[in-house]
C-alpha positions as a Markdown table, in Angstrom:
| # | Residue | x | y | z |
|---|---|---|---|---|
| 1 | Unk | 352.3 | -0.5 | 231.6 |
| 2 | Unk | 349.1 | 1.3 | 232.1 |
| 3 | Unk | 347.4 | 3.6 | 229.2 |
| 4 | Unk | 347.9 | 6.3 | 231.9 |
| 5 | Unk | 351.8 | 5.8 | 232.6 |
| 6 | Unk | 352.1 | 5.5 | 229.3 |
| 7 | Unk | 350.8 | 9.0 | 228.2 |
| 8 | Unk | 352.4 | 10.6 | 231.1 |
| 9 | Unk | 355.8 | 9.1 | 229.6 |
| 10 | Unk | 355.8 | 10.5 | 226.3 |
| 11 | Unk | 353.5 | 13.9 | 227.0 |
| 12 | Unk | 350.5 | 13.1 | 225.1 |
| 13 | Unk | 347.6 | 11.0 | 224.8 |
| 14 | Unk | 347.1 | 7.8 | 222.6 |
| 15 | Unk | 344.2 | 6.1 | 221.3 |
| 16 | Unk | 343.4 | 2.8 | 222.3 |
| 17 | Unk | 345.0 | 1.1 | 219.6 |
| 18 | Unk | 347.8 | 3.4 | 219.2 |
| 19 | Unk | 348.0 | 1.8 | 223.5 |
| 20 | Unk | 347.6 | -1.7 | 222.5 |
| 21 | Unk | 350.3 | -1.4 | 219.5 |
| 22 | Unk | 352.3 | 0.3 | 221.8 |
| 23 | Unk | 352.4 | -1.7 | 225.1 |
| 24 | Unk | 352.7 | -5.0 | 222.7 |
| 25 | Unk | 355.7 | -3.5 | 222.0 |
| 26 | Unk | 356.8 | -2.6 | 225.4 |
| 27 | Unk | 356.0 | -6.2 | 226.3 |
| 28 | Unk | 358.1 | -7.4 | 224.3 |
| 29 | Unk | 360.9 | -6.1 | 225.7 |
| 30 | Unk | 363.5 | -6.5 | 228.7 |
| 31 | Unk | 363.2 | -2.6 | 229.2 |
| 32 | Unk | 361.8 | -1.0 | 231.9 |
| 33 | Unk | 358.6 | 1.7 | 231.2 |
| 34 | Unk | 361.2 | 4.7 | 231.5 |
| 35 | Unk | 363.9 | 3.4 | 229.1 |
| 36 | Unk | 361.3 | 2.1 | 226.7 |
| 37 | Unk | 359.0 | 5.0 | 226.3 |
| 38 | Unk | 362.5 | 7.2 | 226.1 |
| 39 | Unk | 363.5 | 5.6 | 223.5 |
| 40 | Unk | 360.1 | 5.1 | 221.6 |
| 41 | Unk | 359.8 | 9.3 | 221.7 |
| 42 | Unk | 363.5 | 9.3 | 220.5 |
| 43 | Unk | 364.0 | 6.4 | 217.5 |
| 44 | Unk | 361.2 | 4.3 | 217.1 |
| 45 | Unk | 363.5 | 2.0 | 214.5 |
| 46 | Unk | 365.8 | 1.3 | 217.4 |
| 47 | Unk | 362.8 | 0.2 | 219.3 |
| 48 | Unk | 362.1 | -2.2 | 216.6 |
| 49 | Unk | 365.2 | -3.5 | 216.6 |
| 50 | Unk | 365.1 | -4.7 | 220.2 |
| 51 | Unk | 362.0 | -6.0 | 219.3 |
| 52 | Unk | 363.1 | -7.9 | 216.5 |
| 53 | Unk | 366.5 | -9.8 | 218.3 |
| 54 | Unk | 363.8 | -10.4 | 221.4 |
| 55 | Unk | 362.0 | -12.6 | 219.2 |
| 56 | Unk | 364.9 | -13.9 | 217.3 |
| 57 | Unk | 366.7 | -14.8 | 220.8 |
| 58 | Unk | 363.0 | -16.5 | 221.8 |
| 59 | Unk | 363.3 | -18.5 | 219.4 |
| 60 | Unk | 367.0 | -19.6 | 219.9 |
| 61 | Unk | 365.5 | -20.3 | 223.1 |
| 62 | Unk | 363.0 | -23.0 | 221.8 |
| 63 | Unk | 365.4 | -24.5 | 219.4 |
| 64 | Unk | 367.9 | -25.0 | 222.8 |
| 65 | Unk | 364.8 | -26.8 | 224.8 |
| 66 | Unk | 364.1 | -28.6 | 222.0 |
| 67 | Unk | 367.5 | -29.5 | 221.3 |
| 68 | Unk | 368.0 | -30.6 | 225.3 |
| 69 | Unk | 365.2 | -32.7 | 224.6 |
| 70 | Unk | 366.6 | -34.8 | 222.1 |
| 71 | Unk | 369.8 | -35.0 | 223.5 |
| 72 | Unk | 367.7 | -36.3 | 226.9 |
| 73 | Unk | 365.8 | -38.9 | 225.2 |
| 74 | Unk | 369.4 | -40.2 | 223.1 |
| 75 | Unk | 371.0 | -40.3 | 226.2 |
| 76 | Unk | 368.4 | -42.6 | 227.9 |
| 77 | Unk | 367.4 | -44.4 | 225.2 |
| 78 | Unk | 371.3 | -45.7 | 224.1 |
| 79 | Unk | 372.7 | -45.1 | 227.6 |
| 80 | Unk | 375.4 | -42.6 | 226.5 |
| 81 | Unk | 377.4 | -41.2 | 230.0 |
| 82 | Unk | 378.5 | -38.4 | 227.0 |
| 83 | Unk | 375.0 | -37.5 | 225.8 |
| 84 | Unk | 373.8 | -37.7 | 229.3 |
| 85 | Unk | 377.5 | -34.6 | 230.5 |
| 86 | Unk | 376.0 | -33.0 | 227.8 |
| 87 | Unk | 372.0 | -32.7 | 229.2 |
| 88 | Unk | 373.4 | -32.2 | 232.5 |
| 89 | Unk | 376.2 | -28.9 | 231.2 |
| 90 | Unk | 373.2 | -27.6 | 229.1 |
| 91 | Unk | 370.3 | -28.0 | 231.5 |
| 92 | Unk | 372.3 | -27.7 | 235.3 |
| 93 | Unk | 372.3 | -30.5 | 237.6 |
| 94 | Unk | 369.2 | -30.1 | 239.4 |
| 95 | Unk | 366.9 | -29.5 | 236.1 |
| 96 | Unk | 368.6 | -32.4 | 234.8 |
| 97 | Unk | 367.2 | -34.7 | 237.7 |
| 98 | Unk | 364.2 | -33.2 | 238.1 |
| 99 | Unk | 363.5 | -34.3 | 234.3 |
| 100 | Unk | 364.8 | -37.4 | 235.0 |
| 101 | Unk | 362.6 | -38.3 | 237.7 |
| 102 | Unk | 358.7 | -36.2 | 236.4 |
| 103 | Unk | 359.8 | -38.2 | 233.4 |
| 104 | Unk | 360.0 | -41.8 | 234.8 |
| 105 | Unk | 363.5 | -42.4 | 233.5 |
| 106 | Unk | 365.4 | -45.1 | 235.6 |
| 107 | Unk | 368.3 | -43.7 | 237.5 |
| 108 | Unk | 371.8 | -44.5 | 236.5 |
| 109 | Unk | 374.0 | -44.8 | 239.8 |
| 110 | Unk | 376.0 | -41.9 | 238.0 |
| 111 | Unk | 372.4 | -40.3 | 239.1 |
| 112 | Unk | 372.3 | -41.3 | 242.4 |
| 113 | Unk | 375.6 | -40.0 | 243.1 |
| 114 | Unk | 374.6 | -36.7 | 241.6 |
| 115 | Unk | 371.2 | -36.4 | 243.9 |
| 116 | Unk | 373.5 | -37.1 | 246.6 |
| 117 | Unk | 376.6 | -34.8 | 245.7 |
| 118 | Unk | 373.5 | -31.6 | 245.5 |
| 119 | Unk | 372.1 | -32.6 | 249.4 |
């Protein structure tokens, strides 16, 4: 959001840090510029609430990857058909091959049949 639409939202001017503290803020939201700057003129605690769970649920976010990752690499490395449902349900199909393939991993027919069954 621009210094600009900003002021024009909440009916004053800001400073330039006052902007920058501000749009961080903004950024780091799902909201769009309207809901965000109602709610910063109206509870600025509720703001940093959303704020707070966005970075919590980022986080959950790169545990999960990280996660999928280890679960990837066990399922290659000891051949496991279970560890490999479980990439597969967590990542979706075609992420799972994709992976499989940028990575070098050898195909298990079970993969083939996959590639084949998303054509």
């Amino acid at each position: 959001m621009l210094q600009t639409e900003l002021e024009e939202r909440i009916g004053r001017k800001v400073t330039q840090d006052e902007y920058v503290a501000i749009n961080a803020m903004y950024m780091s939201t799902n909201l769009n510029k309207d809901v965000f700057c109602k709610m910063f003129l109206k509870n600025r605690e509720s703001l940093d609430i959303i704020i707070e769970e966005g970075k919590k649920i980022e986080k959950l976010y790169k545990e999960r990857a990280k996660t999928i990752d280890v679960i990837f690499e066990q399922a290659n490395k000891y051949s496991s058909a279970e560890l490999r449902s479980c990439c597969i349900e967590m990542m979706g199909a075609r992420n799972y091959i994709r992976k499989m393939i940028e990575t070098g991993k050898n195909l298990w027919q079970a993969d083939k049949d996959l590639i084949v069954s998303l054509l």
